[in-house]
Structures are given as C-alpha cells and as structure tokens.
Backbone as ProteinMPNN parsed JSONL, in Angstrom:
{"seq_chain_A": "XXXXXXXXXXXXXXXXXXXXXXXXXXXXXXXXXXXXXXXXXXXXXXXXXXXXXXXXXXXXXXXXXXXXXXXXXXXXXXXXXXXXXXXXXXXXXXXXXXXXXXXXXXXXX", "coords_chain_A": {"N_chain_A": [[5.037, 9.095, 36.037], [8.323, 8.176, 34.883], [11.069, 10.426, 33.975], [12.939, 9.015, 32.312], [10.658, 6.855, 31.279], [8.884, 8.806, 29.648], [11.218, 9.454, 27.939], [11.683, 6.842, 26.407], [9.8, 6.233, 25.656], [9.07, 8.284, 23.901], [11.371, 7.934, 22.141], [10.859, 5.523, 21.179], [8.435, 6.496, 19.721], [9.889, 8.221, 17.972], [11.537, 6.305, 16.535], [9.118, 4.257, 15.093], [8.185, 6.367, 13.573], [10.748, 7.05, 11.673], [11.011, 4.684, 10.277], [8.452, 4.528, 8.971], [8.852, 6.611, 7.587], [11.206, 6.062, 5.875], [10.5, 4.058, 4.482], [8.644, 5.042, 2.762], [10.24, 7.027, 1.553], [10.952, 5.788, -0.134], [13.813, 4.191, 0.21], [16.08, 5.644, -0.257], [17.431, 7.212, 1.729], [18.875, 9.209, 4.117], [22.58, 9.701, 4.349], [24.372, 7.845, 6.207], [26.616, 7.813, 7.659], [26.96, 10.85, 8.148], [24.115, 10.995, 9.421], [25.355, 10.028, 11.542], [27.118, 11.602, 12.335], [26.061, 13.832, 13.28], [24.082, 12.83, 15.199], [26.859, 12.595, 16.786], [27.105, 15.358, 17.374], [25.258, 16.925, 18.475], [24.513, 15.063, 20.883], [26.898, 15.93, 22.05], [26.854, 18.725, 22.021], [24.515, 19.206, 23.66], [24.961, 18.203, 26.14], [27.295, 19.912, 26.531], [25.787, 22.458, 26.533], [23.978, 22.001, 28.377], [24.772, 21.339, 30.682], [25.786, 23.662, 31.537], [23.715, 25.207, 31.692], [22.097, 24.318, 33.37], [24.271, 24.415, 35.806], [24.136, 26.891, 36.412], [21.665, 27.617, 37.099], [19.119, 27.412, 35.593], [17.413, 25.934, 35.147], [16.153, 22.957, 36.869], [15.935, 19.094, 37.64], [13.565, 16.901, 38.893], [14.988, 14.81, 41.352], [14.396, 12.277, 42.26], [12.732, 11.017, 40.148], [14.719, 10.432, 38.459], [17.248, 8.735, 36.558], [19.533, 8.493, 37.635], [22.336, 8.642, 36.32], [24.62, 10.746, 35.092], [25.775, 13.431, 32.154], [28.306, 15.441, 32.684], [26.575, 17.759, 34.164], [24.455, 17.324, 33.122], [21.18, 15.201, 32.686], [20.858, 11.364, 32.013], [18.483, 11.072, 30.468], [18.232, 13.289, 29.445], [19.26, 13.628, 27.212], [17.696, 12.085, 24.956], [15.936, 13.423, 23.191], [17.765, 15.656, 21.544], [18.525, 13.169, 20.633], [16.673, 11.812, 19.397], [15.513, 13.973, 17.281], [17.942, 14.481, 15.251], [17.74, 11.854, 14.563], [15.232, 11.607, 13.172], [14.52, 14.495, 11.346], [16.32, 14.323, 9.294], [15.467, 11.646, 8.06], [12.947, 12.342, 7.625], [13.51, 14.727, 5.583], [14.225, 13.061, 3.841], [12.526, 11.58, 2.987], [10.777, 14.237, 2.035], [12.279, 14.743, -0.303], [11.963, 12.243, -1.409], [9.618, 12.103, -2.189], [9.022, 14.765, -4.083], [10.594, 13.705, -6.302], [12.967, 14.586, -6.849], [16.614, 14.257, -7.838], [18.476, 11.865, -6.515], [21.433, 13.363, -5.068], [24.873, 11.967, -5.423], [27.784, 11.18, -4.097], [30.838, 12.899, -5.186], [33.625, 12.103, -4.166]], "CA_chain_A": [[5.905, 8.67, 34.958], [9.681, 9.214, 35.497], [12.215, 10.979, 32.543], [13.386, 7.556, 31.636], [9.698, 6.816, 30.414], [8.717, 9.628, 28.783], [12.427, 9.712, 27.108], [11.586, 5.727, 25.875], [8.236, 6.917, 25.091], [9.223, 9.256, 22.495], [12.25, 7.383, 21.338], [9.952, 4.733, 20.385], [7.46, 7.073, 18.808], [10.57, 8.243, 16.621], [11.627, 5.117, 15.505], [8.232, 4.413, 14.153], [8.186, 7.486, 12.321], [11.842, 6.909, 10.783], [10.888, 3.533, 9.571], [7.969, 4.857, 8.183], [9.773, 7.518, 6.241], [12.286, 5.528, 4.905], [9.647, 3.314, 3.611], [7.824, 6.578, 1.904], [11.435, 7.387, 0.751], [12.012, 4.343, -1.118], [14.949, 3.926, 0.632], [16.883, 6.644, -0.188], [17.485, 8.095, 2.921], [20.285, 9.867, 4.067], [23.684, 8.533, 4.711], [24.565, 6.993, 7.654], [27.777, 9.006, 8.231], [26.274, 11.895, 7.713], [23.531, 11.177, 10.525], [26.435, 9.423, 12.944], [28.173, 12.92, 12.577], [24.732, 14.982, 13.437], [24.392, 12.727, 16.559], [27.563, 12.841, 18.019], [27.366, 16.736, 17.448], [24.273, 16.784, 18.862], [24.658, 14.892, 21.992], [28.126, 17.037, 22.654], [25.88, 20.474, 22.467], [23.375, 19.014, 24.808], [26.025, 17.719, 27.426], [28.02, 21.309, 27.086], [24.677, 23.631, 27.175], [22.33, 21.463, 29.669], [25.428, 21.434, 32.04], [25.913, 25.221, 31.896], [22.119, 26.142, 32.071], [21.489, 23.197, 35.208], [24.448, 24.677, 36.638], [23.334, 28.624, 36.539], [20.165, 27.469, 38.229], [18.16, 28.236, 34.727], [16.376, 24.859, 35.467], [16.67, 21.293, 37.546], [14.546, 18.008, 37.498], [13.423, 16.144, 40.185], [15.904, 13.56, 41.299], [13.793, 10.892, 42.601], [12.577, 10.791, 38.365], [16.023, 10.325, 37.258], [18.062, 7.739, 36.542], [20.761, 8.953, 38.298], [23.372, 8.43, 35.591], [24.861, 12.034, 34.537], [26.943, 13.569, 31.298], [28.449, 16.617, 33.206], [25.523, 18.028, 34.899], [22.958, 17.168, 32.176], [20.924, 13.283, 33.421], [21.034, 10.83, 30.678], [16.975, 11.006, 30.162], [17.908, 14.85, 28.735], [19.908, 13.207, 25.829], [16.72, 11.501, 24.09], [15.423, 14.681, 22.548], [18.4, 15.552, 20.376], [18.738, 11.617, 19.163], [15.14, 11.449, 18.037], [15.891, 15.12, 16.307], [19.278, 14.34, 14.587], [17.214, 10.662, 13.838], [13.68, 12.069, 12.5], [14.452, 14.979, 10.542], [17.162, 13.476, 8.082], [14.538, 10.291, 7.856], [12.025, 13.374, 6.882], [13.696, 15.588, 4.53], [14.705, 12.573, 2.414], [10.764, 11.285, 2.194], [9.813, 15.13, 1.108], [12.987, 14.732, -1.521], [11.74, 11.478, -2.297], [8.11, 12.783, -2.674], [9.22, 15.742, -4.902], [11.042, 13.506, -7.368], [14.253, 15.172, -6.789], [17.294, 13.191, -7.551], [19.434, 12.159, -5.057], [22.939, 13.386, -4.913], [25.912, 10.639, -5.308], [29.059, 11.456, -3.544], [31.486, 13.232, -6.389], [34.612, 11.372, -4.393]], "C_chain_A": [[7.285, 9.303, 35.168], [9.822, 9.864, 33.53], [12.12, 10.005, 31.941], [11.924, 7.186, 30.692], [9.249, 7.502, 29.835], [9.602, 9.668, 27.41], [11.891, 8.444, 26.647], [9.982, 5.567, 25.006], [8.32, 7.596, 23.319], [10.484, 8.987, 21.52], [11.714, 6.56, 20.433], [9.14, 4.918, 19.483], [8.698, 7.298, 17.16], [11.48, 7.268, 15.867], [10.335, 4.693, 14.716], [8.171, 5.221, 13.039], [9.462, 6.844, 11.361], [11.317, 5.95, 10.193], [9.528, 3.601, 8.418], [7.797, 5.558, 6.991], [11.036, 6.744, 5.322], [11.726, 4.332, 4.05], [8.784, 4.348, 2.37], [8.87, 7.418, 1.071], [11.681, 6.729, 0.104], [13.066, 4.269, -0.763], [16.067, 4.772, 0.586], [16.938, 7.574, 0.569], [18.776, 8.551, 2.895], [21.455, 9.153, 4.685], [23.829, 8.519, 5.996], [25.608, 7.431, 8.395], [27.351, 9.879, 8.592], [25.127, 11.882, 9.351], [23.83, 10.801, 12.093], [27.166, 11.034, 13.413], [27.32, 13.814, 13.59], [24.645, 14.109, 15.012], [25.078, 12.891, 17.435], [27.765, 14.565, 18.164], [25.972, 17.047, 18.162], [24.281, 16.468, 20.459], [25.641, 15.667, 22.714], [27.398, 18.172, 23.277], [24.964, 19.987, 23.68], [24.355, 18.773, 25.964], [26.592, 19.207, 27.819], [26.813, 22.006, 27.494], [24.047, 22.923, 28.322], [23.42, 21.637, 30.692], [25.906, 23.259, 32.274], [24.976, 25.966, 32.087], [21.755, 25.428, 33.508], [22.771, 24.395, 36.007], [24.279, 26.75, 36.763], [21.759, 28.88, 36.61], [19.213, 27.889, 36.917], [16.698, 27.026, 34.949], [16.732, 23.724, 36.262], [15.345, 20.271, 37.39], [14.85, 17.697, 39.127], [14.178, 14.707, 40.54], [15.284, 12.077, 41.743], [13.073, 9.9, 40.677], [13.27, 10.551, 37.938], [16.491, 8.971, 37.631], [18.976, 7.422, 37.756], [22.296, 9.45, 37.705], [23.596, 10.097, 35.173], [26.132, 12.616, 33.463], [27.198, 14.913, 32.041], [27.243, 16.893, 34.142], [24.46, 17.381, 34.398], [22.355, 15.11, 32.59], [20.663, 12.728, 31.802], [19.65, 10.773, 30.125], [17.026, 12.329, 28.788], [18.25, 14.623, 27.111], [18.859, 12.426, 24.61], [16.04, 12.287, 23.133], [16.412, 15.105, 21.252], [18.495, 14.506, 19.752], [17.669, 11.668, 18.413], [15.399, 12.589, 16.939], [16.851, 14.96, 15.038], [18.745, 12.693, 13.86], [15.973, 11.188, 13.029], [13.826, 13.164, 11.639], [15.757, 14.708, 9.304], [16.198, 12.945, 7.152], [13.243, 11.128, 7.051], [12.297, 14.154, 5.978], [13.918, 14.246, 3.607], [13.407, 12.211, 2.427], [10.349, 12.499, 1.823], [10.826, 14.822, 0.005], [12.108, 13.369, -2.498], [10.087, 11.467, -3.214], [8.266, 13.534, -3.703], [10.084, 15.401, -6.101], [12.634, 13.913, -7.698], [15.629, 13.907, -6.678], [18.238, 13.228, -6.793], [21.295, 12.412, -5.553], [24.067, 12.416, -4.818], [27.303, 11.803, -4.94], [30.5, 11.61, -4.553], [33.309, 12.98, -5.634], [34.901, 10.384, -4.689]], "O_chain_A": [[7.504, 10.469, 35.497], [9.152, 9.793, 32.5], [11.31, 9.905, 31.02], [12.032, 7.223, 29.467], [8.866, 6.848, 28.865], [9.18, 9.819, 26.263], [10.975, 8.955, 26.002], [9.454, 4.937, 24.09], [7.846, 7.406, 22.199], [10.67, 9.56, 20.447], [11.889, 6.639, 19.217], [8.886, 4.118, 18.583], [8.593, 6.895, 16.001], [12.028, 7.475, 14.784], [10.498, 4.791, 13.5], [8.118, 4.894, 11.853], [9.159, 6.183, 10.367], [10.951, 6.399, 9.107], [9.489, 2.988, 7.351], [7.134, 5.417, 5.964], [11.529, 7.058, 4.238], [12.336, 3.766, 3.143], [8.496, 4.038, 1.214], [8.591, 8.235, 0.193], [12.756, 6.859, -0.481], [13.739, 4.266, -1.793], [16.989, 4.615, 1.386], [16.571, 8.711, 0.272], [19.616, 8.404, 2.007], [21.334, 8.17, 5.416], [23.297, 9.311, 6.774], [25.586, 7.458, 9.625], [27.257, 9.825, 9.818], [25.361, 12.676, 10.262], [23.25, 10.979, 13.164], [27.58, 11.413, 14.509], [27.822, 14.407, 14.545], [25.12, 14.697, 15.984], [24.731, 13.198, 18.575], [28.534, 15.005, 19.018], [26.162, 18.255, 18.303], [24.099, 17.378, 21.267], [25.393, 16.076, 23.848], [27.296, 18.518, 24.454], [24.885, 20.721, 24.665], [24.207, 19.63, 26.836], [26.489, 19.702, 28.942], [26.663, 22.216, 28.697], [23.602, 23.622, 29.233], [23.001, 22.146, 31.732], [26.317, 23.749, 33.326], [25.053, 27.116, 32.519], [21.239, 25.961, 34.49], [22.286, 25.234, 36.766], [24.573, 27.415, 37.756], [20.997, 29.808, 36.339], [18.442, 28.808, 37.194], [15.484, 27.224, 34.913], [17.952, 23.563, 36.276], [14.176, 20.547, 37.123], [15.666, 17.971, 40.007], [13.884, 13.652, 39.978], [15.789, 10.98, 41.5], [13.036, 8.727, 40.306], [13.066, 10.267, 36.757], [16.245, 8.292, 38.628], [19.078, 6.463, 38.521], [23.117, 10.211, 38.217], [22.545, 10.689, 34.928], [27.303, 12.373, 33.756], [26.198, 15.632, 32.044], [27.03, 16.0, 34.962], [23.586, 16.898, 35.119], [23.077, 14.118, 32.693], [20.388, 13.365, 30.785], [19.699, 10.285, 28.997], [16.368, 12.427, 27.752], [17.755, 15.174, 26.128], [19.285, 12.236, 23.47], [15.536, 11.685, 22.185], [16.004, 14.953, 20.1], [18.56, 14.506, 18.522], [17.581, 11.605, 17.186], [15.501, 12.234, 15.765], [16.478, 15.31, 13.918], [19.246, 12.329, 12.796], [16.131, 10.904, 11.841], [13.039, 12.921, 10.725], [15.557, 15.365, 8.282], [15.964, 13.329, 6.006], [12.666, 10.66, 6.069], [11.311, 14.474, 5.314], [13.733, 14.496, 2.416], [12.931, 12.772, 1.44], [9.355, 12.356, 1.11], [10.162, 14.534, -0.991], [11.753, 13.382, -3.676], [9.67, 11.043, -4.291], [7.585, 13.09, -4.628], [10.408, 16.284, -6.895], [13.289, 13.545, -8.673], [15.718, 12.997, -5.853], [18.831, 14.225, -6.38], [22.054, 11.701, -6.212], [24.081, 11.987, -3.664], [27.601, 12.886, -5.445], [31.211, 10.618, -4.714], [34.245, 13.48, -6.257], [36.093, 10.093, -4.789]]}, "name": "protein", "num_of_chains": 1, "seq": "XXXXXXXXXXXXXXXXXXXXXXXXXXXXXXXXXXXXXXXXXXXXXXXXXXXXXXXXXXXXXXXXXXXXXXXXXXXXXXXXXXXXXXXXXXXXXXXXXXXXXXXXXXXXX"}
C-alpha cells in the first residue's frame, strides 16, 4: 500500500465520521471560517515542521511510495493527517455541544 492510499484511506474514514457528526449535531456545527482558518494553519505548520525534521534526518519515507509531489521537503501524502484533524475535531466538539444541550454562540458582530 503506498502513502497516497493509506492518506485516501483515512481521509475517507474522516469524512464519514464528519458527516456523521454533523448529523448527531443537528447541524450546528462549527463555522466554516473558523475551520478554513484551522486548515490553512494547519497545513502551514506541517509544511514548516515536516521540512525541518525530514531535513535533520529525524525521519524519511520511501520514495518509490510517494507521489513525488513535495511542499518544501514534506510529500503531499504527509498533509492528510492535519486535514482530517482540523476537519474531525471541530465536526466533534460541536456533536458533544450539541449532545450537552449547550447553546450555541451567535457572532456578537
């Protein structure tokens, strides 16, 4: 199994989940800004750290597994881990809020 499938593997798993939580949320999930912001901060950190740990030899993959495609050092397979993260726990804290009855916050601008 290369990166690429594993990474599509578990992307897929966490879209299931999200869709399942935002069904268990009644819809009140979290905003959409809000989890656009968390990705692109997200993918940044992974691009700066994975290319400063690959290149100080802390780890490497096997290149015949990769894509080939690369953000700095880091291969684009590495980037699937923070999206599902920055996608699945949002999608999860608002189904325990919406579990616990708690009302949701409206935007006081």
């Amino acid at each position: 199994m290369t990166y690429l499938q594993l990474s599509a593997w578990f992307l897929a798993a966490t879209v299931v989940a999200v869709l399942l939580l935002a069904i268990a949320s009644r819809r009140r999930g979290p905003q959409p800004a809000a989890v656009g912001l968390t990705v692109l901060v997200m993918l940044t950190l992974t691009a700066v750290f994975d290319t400063l740990m690959i290149a100080s030899g802390l780890f490497h993959y096997a290149a015949p597994q990769l894509v080939g495609i690369r953000i700095g050092l880091a291969p684009l397979e590495d980037f699937a881990y923070p999206l599902a993260g920055a996608l699945l726990l949002p999608a999860l804290w608002a189904a325990l809020r919406a579990r616990r009855g708690a009302p949701v916050e409206e935007d006081a601008s």
